[in-house]
N, C-alpha and C positions, 0 to 999 in steps of 0.2 A: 411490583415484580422487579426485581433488580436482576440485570443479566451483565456476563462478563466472558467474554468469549477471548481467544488470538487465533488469528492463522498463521501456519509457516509455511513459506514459499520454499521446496527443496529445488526448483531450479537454478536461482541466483549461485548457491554454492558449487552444482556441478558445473556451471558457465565460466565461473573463475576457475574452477582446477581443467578446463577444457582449453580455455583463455592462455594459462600457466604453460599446458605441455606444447600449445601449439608456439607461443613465443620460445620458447624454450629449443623445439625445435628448428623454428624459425636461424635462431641467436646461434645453433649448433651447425646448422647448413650452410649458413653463409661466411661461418669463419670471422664472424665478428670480435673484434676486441672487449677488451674491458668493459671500455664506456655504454658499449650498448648494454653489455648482461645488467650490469647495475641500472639502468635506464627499463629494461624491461624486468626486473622485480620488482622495483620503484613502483612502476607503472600496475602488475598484477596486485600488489599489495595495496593500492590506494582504489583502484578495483572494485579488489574481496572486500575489502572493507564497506564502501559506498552503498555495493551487490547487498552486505550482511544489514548494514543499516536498515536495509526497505523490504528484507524479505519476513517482518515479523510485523504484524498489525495486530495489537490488542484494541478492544472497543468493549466500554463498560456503561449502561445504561443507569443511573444510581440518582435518584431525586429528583432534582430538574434538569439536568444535564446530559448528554452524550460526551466520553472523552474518548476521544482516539487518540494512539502511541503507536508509534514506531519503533523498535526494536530497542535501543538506546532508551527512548525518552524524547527523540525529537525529530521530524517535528510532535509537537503534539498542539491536538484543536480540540477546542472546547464548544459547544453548542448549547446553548441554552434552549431546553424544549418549549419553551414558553415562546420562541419565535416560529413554532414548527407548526404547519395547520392542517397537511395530509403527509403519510407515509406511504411508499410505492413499494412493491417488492419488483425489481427490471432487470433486463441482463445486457448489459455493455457490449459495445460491439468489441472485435478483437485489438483494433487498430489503436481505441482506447489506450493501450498501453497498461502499466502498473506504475507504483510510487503514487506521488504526488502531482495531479495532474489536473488541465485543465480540459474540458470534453464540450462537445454541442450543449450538456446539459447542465454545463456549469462545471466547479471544482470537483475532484474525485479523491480517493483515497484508496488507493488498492493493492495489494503485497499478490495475487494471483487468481486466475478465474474471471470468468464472465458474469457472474450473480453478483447482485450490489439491490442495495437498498438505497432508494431517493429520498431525501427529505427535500418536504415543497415549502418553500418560506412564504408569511406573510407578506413579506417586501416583492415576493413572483420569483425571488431565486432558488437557485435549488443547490442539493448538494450529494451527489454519493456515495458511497461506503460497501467498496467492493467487500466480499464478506462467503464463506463457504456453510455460510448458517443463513439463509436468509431469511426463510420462514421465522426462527425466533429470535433474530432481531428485530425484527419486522411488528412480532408481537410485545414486546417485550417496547417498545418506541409506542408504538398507537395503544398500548396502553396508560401511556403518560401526557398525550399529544389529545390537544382540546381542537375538535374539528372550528373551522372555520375560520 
């Protein structure tokens, strides 16, 4: 069973144009010069960008492997299922964060939401994959994942 899911985070984008009007007003109240305005589009636009990077996680379950993507293309992590011996369906606490993260339970991967799927490694580590499908990644994983 080959599964191929994205999620899109719409927060990250309303954050930056939130980000935008408050510098913006910010730059307009204070009577700031040049240097600032160009210093704070500078700043929104390298931002949006970053924001846009991490708000799109694709995850393709295909052969041996799990690939995760980031909106771009990067980062992206490959897993080979053949290190994977149980799959979890869990749900993150909030604190957790999004992007690319490190959590109590090991590395994360998450664009938004508390549902995430764990892979449990042979080696005792593990890994998450925030995810707004979790029931069929979850299947679609312990379909290809040899217990033990």
């Amino acid at each position: 069973m080959s599964y191929e899911h994205t999620q899109t985070a719409l927060l990250p984008p309303v954050a930056s144009v939130v980000l935008g009007v408050v510098l913006v007003a910010v730059v307009g109240l204070t009577g700031s010069g040049a240097d600032a305005v160009v210093a704070m589009i500078v700043f929104v636009v390298v931002i949006t960008l970053v924001l846009a990077a991490f708000n799109q996680l694709r995850v393709q379950v295909d052969g041996d492997e799990v690939v995760l993507r980031f909106r771009w293309g990067w980062p992206t992590k490959r897993i080979a299922l053949s290190e994977v011996h149980r799959v979890d369906v869990v749900r993150n606490k909030w604190w957790y964060g999004f992007g690319v993260r490190i959590t109590p339970h090991g590395w994360m991967y998450n664009v938004w939401g508390l549902d995430a799927v764990e892979l449990n490694f042979r080696d005792g580590n593990t890994f998450r994959i925030g995810t707004d499908d979790p029931a069929a990644l979850a299947a679609a994983l312990s379909a290809r994942v040899a217990p033990g």
